[in-house]
LUMDREN-83067 format. One record per residue (C-alpha): x, y, z; residue number from 0. Coordinates in nm, 2 decimals, decimal comma, always signed. Layout:
residues N
X:Y:Z:NUM $
...
END
This chain:
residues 153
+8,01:-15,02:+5,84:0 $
+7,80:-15,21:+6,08:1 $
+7,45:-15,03:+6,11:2 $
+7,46:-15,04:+6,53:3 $
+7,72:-14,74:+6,47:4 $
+7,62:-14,41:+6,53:5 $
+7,78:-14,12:+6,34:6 $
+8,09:-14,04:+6,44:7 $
+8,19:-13,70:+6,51:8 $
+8,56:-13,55:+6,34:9 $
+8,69:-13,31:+6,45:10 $
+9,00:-13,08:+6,31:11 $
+9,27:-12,93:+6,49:12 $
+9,53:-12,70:+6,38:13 $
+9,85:-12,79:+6,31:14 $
+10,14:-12,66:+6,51:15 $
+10,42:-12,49:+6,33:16 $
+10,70:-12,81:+6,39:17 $
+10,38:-13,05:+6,20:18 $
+10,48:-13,03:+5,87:19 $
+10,75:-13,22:+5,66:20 $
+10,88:-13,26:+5,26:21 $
+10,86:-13,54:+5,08:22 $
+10,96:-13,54:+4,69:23 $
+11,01:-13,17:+4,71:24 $
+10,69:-13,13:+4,84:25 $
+10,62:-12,98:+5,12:26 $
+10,27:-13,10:+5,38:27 $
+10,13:-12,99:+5,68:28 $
+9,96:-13,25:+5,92:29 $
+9,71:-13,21:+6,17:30 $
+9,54:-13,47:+6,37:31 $
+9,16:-13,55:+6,28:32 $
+8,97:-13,77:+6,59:33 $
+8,74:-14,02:+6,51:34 $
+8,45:-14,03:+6,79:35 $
+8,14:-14,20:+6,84:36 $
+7,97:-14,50:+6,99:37 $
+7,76:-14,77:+6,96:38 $
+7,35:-14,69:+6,98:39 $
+7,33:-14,86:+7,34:40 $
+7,64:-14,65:+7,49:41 $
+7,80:-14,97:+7,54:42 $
+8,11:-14,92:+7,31:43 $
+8,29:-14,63:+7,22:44 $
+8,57:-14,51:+7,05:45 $
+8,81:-14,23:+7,00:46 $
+9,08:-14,26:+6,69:47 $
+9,30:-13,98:+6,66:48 $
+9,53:-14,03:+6,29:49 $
+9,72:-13,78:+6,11:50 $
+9,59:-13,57:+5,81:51 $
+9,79:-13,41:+5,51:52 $
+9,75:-13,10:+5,36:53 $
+9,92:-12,88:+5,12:54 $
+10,17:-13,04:+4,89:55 $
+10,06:-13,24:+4,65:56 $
+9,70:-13,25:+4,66:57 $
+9,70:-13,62:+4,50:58 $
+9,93:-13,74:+4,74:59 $
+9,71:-13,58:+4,94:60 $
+9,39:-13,74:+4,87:61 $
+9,55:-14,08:+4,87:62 $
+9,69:-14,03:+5,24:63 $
+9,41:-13,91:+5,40:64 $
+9,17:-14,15:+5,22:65 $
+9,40:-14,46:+5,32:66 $
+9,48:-14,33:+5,66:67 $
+9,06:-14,31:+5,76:68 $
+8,99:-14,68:+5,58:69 $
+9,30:-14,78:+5,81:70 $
+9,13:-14,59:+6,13:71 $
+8,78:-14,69:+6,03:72 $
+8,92:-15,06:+6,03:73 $
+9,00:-15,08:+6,38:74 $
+8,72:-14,93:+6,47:75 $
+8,50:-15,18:+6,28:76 $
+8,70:-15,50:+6,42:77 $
+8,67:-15,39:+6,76:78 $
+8,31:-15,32:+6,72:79 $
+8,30:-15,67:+6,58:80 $
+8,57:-15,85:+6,85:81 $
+8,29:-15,75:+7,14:82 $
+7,98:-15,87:+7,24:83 $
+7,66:-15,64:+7,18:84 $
+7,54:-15,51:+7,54:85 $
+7,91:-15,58:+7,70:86 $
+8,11:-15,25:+7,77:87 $
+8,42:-15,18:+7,56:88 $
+8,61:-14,92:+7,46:89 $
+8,85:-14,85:+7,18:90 $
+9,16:-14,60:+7,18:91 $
+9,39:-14,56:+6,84:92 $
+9,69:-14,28:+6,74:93 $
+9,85:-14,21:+6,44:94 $
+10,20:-14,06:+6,39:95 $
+10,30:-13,97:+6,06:96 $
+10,69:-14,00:+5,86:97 $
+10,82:-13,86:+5,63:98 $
+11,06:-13,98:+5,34:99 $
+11,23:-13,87:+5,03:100 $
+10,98:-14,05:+4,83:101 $
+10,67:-14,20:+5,05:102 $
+10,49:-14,09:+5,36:103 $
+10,42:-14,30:+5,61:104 $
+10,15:-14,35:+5,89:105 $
+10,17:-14,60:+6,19:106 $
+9,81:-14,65:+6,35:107 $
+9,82:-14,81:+6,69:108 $
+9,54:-14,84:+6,85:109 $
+9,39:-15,05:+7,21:110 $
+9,10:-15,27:+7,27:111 $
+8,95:-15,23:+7,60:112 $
+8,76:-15,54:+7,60:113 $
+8,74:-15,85:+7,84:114 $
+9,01:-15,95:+8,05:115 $
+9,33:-15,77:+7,87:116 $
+9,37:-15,46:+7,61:117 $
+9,42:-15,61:+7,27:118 $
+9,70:-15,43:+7,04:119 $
+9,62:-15,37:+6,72:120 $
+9,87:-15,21:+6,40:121 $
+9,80:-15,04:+6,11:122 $
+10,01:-14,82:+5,83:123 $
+9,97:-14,63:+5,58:124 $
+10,28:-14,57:+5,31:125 $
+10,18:-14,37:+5,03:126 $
+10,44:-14,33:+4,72:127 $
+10,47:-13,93:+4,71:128 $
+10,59:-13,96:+4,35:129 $
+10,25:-14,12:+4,17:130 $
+10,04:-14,12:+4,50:131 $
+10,01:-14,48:+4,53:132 $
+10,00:-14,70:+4,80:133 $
+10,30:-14,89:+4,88:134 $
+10,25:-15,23:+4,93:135 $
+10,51:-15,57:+4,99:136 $
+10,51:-15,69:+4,67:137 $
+10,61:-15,33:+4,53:138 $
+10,91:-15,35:+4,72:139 $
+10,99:-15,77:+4,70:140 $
+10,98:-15,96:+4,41:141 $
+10,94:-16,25:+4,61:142 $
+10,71:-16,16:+4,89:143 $
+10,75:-16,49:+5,09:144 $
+11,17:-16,34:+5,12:145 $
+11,05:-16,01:+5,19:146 $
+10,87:-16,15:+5,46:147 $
+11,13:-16,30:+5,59:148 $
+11,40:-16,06:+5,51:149 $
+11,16:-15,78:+5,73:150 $
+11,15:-16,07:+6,04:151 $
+11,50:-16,03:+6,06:152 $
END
């Protein structure tokens, strides 16, 4: 983390009764966890807001929540990076969670409010909610190059 950071504040909300889904017979509830804080001169700041699991299983668990903050944290840490000390920005990002038969998925999309236009940027989170692994390309393509591809289509 880069030391300008302050500590960022998290804070928990309570998941509504419709927040919850099954994945390999498993059942989770979600509730979204922000990420706030700013830099120590005020000039950037940032709110991430992602999707937490609990219940289920609690490796599964453990492996989404830990990958879904690295994944949050991330943004937060390029866009700190992408800006100029003592120029203003501010950074915006929202999770949304899906649920399969066997993995659980987050899409992180967040904003960079920096210069002349917002940059986009993407990340996700697909857990295996069989052995709690992440899954990654070259799980699913033996040939990554034509899974590449094969997902451009």
């Amino acid at each position: 983390m880069v030391a300008a950071l302050v500590a960022a504040a998290v804070s928990l909300s309570a998941p509504a009764a419709a927040e919850t889904g099954v994945s390999n017979a498993h059942t989770y509830s979600v509730a979204m966890t922000s990420i706030d804080g700013a830099t120590t001169d005020r000039m950037g700041s940032w709110n991430a807001r992602i999707a937490e699991l609990s219940e289920g299983d609690p490796a599964v668990v453990a492996s989404f929540n830990h990958a879904s903050r690295t994944s949050a944290q991330g943004q937060i840490d390029r866009a700190e990076i992408e800006s100029n000390p003592g120029e203003q920005w501010k950074f915006e990002s929202h999770g949304q969670v899906t649920f399969r038969s066997i993995a659980i998925g987050q899409l992180i999309l967040g904003t960079h409010y920096y210069g002349a236009h917002p940059t986009s940027y993407i990340s996700t989170v697909v857990i295996d909610s069989r052995s709690a692994d992440p899954i990654m390309l070259t799980n699913l393509f033996a040939d990554e190059q034509a899974g590449l591809n094969r997902l451009s289509r």
